[in-house]
C-alpha positions in Angstrom: 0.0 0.0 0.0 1.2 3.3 -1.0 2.1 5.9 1.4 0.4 9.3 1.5 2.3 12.4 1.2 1.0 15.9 0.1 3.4 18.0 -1.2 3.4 21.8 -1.9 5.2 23.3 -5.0 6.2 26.8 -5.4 5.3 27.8 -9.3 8.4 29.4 -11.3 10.9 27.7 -8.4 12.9 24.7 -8.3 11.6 22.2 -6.3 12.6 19.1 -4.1 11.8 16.9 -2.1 12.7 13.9 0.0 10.2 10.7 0.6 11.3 7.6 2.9 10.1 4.3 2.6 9.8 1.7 4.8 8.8 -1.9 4.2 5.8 -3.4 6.6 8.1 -4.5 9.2 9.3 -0.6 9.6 12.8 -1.0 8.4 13.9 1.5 5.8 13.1 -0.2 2.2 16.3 -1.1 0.4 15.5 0.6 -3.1 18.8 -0.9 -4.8 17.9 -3.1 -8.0 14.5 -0.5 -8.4 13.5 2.0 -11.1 11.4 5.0 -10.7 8.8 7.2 -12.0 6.5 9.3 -10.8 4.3 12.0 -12.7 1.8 15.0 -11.8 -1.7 15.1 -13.1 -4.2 17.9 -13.2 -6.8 15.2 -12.0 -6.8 11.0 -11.7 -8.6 11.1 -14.8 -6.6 13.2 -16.9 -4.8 11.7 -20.5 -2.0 13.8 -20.6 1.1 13.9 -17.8 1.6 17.6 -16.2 5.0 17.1 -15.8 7.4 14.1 -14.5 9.5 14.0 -11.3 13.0 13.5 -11.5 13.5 10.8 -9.0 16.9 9.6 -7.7 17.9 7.4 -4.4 21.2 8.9 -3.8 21.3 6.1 -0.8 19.2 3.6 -2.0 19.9 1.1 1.1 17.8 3.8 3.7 15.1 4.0 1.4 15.3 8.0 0.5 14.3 9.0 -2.6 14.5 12.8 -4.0 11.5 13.6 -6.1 12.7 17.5 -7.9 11.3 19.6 -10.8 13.2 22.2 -12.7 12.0 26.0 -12.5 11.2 26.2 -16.1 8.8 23.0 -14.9 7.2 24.8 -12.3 6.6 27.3 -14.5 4.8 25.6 -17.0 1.7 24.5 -14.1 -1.2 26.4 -13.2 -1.4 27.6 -9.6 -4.2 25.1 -8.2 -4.5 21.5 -7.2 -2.6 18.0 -8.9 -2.5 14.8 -7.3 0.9 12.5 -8.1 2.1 9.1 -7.6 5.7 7.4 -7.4 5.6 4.1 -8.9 9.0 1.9 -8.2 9.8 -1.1 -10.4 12.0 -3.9 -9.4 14.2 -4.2 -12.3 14.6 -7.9 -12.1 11.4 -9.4 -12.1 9.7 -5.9 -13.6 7.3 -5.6 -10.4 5.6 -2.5 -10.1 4.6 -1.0 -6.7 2.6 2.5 -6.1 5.2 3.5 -3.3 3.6 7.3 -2.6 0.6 9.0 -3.7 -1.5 12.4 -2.8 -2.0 15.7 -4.0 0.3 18.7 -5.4 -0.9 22.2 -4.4 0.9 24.1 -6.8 1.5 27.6 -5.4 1.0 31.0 -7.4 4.2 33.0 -8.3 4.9 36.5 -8.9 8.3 37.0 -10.2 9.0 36.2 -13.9 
């Protein structure tokens, strides 16, 4: 089961983020051997992807990953509401897991 997270993203400004996963007996998920993707949607129901998380695991044995977006990203999404998932693939059997899900509250910008 995928673990909730809500994140809040400043519109025009580079963003990131750090997530931490655990697996059900509370010890930190060793991510090494897994892929990763993760994408930003104006609603569940939308066809077309807002924009795409960058995802790395810079220590993939404590189960951190580092979900960012470029400014010029940012930029591109209307202020308002987005939900997101991360989806994390075992590369050797090509298992897919919805590790985190919840909603984006994209936050309006002034400087240009």
């Amino acid at each position: 089961m995928a673990i909730t997270i809500n994140l809040s993203v400043d519109q025009g400004a580079d963003f990131e983020a750090t997530v931490k996963l655990y697996s059900s007996n509370t010890d930190a998920l060793n991510l090494s051997g897994y892929g990763f993707s993760g994408q930003i949607r104006r609603s569940y129901e939308s066809q077309s992807t807002s924009a795409a998380f960058t995802i790395t695991s810079p220590n993939p044995t404590n189960g951190e990953l580092t979900l960012s977006l470029a400014d010029t990203t940012t930029a591109q999404l209307r202020a308002g509401r987005y939900v997101y998932d991360i989806v994390i693939t075992d590369t050797s059997t090509g298992v897919k897991t919805r590790a985190a899900e919840g909603i984006v509250s994209v936050m309006p910008g002034v400087t240009r």
